[in-house]
C-alpha positions as CSV (number, residue, x, y, z in Angstrom):
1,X,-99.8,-85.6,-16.3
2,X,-99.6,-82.9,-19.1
3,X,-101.3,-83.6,-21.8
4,X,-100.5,-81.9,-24.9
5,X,-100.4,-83.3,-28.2
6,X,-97.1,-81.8,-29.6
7,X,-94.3,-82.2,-32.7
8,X,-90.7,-81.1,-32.1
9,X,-89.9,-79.2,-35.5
10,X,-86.3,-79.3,-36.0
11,X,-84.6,-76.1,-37.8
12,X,-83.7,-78.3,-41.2
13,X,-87.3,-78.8,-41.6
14,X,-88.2,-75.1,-40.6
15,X,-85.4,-74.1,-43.2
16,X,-86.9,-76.5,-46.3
17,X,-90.9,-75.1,-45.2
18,X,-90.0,-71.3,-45.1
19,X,-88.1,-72.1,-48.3
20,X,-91.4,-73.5,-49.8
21,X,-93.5,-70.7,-48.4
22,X,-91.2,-68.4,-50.5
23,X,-91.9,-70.4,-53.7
24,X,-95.4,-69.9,-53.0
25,X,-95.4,-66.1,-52.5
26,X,-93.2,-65.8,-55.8
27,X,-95.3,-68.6,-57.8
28,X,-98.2,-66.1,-56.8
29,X,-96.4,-63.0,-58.2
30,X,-96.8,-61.3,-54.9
31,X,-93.7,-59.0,-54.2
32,X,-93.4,-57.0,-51.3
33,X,-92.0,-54.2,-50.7
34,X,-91.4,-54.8,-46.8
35,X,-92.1,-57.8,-44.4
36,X,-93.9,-57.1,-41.1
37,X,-93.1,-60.2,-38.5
38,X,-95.7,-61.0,-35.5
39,X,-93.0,-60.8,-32.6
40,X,-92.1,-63.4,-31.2
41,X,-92.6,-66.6,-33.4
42,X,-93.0,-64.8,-36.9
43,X,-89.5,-63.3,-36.5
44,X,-87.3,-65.8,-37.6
45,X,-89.5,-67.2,-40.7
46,X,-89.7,-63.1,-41.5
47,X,-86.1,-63.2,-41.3
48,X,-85.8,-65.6,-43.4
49,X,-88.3,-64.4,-46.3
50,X,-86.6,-61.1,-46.1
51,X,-83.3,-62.4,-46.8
52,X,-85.4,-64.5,-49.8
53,X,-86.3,-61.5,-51.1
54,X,-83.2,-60.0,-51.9
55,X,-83.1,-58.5,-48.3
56,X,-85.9,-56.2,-48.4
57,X,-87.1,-54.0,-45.5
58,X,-87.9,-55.8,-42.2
59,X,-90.5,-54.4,-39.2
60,X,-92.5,-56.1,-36.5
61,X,-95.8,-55.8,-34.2
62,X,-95.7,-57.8,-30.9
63,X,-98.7,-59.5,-29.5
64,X,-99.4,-61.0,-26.5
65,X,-102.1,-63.7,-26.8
66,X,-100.7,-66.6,-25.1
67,X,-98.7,-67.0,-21.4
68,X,-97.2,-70.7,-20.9
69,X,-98.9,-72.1,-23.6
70,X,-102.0,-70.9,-22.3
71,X,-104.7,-68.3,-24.6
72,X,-105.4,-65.1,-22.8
73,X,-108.8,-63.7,-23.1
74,X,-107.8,-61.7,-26.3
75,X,-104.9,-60.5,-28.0
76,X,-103.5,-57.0,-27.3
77,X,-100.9,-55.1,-29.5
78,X,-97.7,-54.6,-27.2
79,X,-95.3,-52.9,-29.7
80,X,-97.2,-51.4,-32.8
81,X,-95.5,-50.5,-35.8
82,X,-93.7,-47.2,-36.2
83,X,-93.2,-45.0,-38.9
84,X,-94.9,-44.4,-42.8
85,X,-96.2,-47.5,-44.7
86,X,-98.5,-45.7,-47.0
87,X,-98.8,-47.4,-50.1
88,X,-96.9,-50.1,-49.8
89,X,-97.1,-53.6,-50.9
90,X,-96.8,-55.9,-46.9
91,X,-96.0,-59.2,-46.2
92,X,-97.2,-60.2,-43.0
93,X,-95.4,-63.3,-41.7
94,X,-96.1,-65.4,-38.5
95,X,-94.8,-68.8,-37.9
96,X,-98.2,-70.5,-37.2
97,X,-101.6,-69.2,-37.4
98,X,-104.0,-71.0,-34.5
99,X,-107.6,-69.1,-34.3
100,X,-106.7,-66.4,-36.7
101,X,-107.6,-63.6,-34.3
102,X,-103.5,-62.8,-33.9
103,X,-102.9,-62.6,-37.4
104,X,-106.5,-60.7,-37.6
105,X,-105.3,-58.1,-35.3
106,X,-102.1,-57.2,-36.6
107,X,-103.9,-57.3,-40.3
108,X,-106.7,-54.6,-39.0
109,X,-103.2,-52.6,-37.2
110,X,-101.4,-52.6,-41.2
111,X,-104.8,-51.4,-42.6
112,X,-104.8,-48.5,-40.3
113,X,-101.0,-47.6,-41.6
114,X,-102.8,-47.0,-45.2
115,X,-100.8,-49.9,-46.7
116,X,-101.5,-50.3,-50.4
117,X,-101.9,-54.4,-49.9
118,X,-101.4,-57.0,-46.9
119,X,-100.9,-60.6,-47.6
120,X,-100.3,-63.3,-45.1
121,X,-98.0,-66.2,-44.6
122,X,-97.4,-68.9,-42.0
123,X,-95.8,-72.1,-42.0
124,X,-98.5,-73.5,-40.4
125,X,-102.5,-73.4,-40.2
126,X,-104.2,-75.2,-37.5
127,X,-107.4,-76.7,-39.1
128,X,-109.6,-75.1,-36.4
129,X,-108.5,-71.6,-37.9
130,X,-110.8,-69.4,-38.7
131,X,-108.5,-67.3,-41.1
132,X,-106.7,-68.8,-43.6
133,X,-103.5,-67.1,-44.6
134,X,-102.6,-66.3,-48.1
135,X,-100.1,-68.3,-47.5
136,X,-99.3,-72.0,-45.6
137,X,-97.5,-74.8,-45.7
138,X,-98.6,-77.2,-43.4
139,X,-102.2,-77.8,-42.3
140,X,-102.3,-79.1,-38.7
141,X,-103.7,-80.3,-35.9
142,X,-101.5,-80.5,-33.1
143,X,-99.3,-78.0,-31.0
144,X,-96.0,-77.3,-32.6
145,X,-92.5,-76.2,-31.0
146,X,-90.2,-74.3,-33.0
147,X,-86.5,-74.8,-32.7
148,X,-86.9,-70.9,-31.3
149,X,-89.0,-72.4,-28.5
150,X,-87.3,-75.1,-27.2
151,X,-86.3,-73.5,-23.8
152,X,-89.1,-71.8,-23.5
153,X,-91.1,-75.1,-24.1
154,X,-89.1,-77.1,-21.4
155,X,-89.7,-74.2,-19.1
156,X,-93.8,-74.1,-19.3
157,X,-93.3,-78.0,-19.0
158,X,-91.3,-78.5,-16.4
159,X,-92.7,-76.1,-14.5
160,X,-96.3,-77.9,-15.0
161,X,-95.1,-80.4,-14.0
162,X,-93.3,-80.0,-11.1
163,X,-96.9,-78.5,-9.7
164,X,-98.5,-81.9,-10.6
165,X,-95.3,-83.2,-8.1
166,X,-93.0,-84.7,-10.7
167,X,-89.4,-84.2,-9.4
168,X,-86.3,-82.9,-11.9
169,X,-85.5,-86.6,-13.3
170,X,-89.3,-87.8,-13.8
171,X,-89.5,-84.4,-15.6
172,X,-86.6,-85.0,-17.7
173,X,-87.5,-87.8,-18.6
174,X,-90.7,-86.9,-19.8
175,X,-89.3,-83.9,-21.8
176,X,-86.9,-86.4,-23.4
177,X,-88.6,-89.4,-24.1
178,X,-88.2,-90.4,-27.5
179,X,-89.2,-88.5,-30.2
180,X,-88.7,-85.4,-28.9
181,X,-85.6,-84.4,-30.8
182,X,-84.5,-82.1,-27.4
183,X,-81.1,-81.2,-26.9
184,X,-80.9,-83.3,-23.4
185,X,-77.7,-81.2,-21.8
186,X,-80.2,-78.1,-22.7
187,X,-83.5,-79.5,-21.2
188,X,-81.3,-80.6,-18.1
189,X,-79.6,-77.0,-17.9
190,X,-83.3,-75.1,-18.2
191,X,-84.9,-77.8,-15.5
192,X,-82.4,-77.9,-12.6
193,X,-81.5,-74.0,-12.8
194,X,-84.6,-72.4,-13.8
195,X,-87.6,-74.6,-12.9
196,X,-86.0,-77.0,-9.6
């Protein structure tokens, strides 16, 4: 059976912590002039800030460290950041930072742009991180799934499952149990036309 020690976050409480992250940034006096987002997860809470900000500019950097919920051997830059940052004050923003080396990577890639400074922010720090971000909410120890992730999350499950031999309604079930805070309709959907 999978074993994964996992929280569902639903998008009220990611609303209330990126809200709190804000306060943060402004109670440190930081302002920026642009917000970079690691692509995917950082995009939404980016979003967010950047609306928070009074809608200030909004670019990303994609990297690729993970592949169904699994770490790759390191992470690689698969969309770098385009166009003059010289001089400018950066806010780079990724929902959670887990060994540090994503958020290191895109950091080193902003340096290289001649930015005038970078500063971090994630909802959330695993405790085994090496890198601490200028800015967190929540410590923690334990995978967490975004309300972005949900499909993707039933799909790396289910399909884990199904190669341990669980069947579509053993894998529902397990996907729903209690606690979970999935959409069941949404979990069936992804399960019996994607994964079965």
């Amino acid at each position: 059976m999978v074993k994964l020690k996992f929280k569902i976050v639903k998008l009220s409480q990611t609303y209330k912590d990126i809200l709190m992250l804000w306060q943060k940034i402004v109670k440190d006096g930081f302002k920026p002039d642009l917000i970079v987002a690691i692509l995917r997860g950082g995009y939404f809470p980016a979003k967010i800030l950047s609306e928070l900000f009074g809608g200030i500019n909004l670019k990303t950097v994609e990297i690729s460290f993970y592949k169904n919920l699994e770490r790759e051997n390191k992470p690689k830059i698969i969309q770098p950041i385009y166009g003059s940052l010289k001089g400018k004050n950066v806010l780079l923003v990724d929902d959670v930072v887990d060994s540090g080396e994503t958020l290191r990577l895109a950091y080193k890639h902003l340096l290289k742009k001649e930015v005038f400074t970078v500063k971090t922010a994630t909802i959330h720090k695993k405790v085994w991180s090496r890198i601490n971000p200028d800015y967190y909410v929540h410590e923690i120890d334990w995978w967490v799934v975004y309300p972005w992730e949900l499909i993707e999350f039933s799909m790396v499950i289910g399909r884990k499952l199904k190669k341990e031999g669980k069947n579509l309604r053993e894998t529902s079930v397990f996907l729903l149990k209690k606690g979970l805070n999935l959409d069941g309709k949404v979990v069936k959907k992804v399960l019996k036309e994607i994964v079965f």
